[in-house]
N, C-alpha and C positions, 0 to 999 in steps of 0.2 A: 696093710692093715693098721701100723701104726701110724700112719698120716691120719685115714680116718676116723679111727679113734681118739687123737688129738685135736681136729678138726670140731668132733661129736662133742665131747668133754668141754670144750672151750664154749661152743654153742646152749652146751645144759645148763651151763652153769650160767650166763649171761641170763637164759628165757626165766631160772628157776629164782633169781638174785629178788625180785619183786615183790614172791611169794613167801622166801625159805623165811624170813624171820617171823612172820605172825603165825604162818605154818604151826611154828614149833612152840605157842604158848597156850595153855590150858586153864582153866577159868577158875578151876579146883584146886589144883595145881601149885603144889608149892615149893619146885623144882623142875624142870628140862631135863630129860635126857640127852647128853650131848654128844650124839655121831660122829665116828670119828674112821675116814677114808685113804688111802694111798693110794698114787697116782704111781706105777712101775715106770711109765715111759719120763716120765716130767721130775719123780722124786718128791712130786709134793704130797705133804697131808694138808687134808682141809676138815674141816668140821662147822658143823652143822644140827640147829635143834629140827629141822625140818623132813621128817621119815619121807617126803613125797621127793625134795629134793635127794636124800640121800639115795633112795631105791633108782632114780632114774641115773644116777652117776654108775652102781653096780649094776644098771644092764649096761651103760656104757663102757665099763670095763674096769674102772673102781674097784679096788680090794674095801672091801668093809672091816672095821679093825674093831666094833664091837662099841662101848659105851669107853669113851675119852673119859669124862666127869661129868658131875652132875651138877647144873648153875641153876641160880636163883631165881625165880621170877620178878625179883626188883634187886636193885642195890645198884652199883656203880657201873654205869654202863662199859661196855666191851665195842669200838667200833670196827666195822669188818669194810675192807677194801680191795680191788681188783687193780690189777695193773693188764690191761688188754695187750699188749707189748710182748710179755713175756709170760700170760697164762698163769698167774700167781695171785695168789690172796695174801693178803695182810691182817693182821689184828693186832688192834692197843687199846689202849684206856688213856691212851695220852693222846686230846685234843690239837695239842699243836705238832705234833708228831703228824694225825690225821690232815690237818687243814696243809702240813709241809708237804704230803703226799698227794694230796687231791689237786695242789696249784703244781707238780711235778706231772701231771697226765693220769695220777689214778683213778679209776671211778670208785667213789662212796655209794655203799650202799646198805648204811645204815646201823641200825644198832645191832650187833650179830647175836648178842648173850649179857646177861649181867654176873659183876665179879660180885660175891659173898662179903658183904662188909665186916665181918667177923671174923674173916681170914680162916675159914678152917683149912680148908685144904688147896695149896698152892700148886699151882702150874707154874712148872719152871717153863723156861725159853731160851733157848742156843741157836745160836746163827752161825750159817756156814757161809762166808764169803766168796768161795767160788763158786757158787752156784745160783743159776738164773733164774730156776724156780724151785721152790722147796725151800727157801733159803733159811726156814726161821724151824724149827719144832718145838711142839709146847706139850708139856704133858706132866702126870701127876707122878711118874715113877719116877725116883729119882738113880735107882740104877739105870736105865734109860737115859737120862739126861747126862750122869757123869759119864757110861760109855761114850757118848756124844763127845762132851769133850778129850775124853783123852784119845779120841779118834780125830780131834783138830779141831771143832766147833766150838766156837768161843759161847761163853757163861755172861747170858746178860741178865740173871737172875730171875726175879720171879716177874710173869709177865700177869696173872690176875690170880683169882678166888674160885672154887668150887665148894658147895655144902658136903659131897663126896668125891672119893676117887672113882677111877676106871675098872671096870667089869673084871679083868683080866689082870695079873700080875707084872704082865709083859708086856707090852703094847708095841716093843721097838720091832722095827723092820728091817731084816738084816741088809737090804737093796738101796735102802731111804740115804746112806750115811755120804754118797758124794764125796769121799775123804780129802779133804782140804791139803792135805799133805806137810810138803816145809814150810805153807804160807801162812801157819798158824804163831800170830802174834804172842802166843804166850797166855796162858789163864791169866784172864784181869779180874780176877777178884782177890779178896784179900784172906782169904780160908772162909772157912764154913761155922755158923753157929747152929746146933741141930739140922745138921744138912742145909741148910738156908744158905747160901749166896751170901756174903760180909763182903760188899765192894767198899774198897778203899774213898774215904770224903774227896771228892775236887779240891784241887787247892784253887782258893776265891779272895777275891778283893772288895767288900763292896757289890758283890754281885756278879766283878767281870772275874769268871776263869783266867788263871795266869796259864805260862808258860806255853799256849796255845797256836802264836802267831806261827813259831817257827815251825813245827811238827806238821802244821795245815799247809803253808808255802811248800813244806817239801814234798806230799803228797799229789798237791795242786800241780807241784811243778816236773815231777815224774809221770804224772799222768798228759801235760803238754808235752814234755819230750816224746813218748809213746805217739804222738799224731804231730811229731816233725815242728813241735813251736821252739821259741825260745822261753828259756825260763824269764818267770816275772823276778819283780827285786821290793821286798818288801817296805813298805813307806809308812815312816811313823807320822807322819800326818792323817795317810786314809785309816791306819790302826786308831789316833784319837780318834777320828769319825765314825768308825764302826761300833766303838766301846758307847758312843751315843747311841749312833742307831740300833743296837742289839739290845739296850735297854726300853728303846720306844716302843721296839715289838713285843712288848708286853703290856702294852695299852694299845698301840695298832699293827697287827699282823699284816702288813704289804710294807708295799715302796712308799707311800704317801708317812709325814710325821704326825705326834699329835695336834700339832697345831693346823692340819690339813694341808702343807705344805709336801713338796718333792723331797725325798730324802737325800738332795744334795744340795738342798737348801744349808749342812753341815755347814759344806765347805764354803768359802769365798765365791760369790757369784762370778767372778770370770774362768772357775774349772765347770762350770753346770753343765757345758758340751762335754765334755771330756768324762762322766766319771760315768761307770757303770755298776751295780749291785744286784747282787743275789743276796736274796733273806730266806730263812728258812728254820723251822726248829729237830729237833730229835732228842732222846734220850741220854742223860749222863752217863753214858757206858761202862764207867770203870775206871779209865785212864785216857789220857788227853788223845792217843792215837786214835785209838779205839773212836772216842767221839768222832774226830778230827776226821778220820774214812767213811763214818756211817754217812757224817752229812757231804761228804763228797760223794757220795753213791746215790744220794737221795739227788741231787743236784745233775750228776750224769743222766740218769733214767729220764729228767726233763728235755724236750729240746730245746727248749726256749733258755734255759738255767746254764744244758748245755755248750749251747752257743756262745753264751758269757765267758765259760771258761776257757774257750778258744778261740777268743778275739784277738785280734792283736794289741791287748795291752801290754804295757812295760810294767807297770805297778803294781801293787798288791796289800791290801790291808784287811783283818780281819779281826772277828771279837766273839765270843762267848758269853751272855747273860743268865744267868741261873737262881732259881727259886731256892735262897738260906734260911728262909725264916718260921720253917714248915715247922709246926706244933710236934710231930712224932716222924723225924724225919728217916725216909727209906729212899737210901741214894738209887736207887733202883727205878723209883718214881721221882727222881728230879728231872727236870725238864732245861734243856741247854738251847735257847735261842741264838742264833749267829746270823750276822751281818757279814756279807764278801765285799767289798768296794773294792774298784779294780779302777786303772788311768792310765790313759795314752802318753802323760806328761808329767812330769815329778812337779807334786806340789810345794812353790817355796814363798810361806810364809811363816 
């Protein structure tokens, strides 16, 4: 029964992904109601403005959890993503977050909802790292959210906007929590202003995140030990090149520079064989770890991005670029692009 149910669910959601977002907007309308679902076998919730898509998930077997919150018919868009792999949806308001996930194997589809520019009523967001699906919960209760975390789930603050909250006082599921257990990094935020998430500023340079190199080599390199590599050795040569290229990807999102060159055009034209990179952006999380695993996760989940990281290179360089100069800044909404440069050969010049 739960094969096919999983099987079904996976299917609904794929045929219904085309229709669910126009579905659910109203002409009158100067709000969505936004449906909001639990999956028992998988642990996910998902949400949704589209009653046609919602009904066909509870006859497939979908807990219905009533009215999540109520979003805007315009304001800052919300984009919603699939990962086929692992039966999981995603949502951000962060672009390069999105396009980091769509070049890892996710499918985009589309604008899911719009956030409330007026910020009334926040949806927090807690991620749980052990878990394959389900991995993210969003929601307007924040009893909900803090049992979350001190059941393990890390506090990545407010992930958008509704005009109202949820139907229900309760919304949590006592099933959904997956409890992370010992492998909970620790609350990265920095206390609470009105219940609000206060995550601690990056420390920055001019744009490059400091202290980032080491924290991502050791992650990098506990995760090749686990599939039998050697560890890499971090090169302050591909670290200057990546503090480059991590800044280019904010005028070109890929492997190519502004200048419409390779991005290892960096280095001295006789390593061009030799170097490999992964690019990719995510969210300032808090603390350097915290970054430092999202985008390694984001990175695993590709196979192509994958494959990079279990080359057999010796070298290792990497960098963090971030948006300082934000008029009313909410580290919550900063955005950390990174550059990986990887090498067969130690660069000596």
């Amino acid at each position: 029964m739960k094969k096919w149910l999983k099987v079904t669910i996976t299917s609904i959601i794929a045929l219904s992904a085309a229709f669910a977002i126009e579905t659910g907007k109203a002409e009158a309308a100067t709000s969505n109601t936004m449906h909001r679902l639990y999956n028992g076998n998988s642990g996910e919730h998902f949400y949704t403005a589209a009653t046609a898509e919602k009904d066909n998930l509870v006859i497939a077997g979908w807990k219905y959890e009533g009215t999540g919150w109520c979003a805007p018919t315009t304001g800052d868009p919300v984009y919603r993503l699939y990962n086929p792999n692992a039966g999981d949806h995603h949502y951000t308001m962060n672009s390069y977050e999105k396009d980091s996930l769509v070049n890892s194997g996710w499918r985009y589809e589309g604008i899911g909802w719009y956030s409330d520019t007026n910020k009334t009523v926040a949806l927090y967001r807690s991620y749980n790292p052990n878990a394959q699906a389900g991995s993210h919960n969003y929601t307007t209760n924040l009893t909900e959210h803090n049992s979350l975390i001190r059941a393990g789930w890390r506090n990545e603050g407010n992930a958008w906007y509704g005009v109202s909250g949820s139907s229900s006082g309760n919304n949590n599921n006592s099933g959904n929590n997956n409890n992370p257990g010992n492998n909970n990094s620790g609350n990265n935020n920095g206390g609470t202003v009105n219940g609000v998430p206060n995550f601690k500023l990056p420390p920055n340079t001019d744009g490059i995140l400091n202290n980032m190199e080491q924290v991502t080599l050791d992650l990098l390199n506990e995760y090749r030990a686990e599939n039998g590599l050697e560890p890499l050795k971090l090169s302050k040569q591909l670290c200057d090149g990546t503090a480059i290229r991590s800044k280019e990807l904010w005028t070109v999102f890929g492997h190519d520079r502004p200048d419409g060159t390779s991005y290892v055009t960096v280095y001295p034209k006789e390593y061009k064989y030799s170097i490999g990179e992964n690019c990719g952006g995510t969210n300032w999380m808090g603390d350097e770890r915290s970054t430092a695993l999202r985008m390694l996760n984001v990175f695993k989940a590709s196979p192509g991005h994958n494959a990079t990281l279990l080359r057999d290179y010796k070298y290792f360089g990497v960098s963090y670029s971030i948006i300082t100069d934000l008029s009313n800044p909410s580290v919550t909404n900063l955005t950390a692009l990174s550059a990986w440069n990887f090498s067969r050969e130690p660069l000596d010049y």
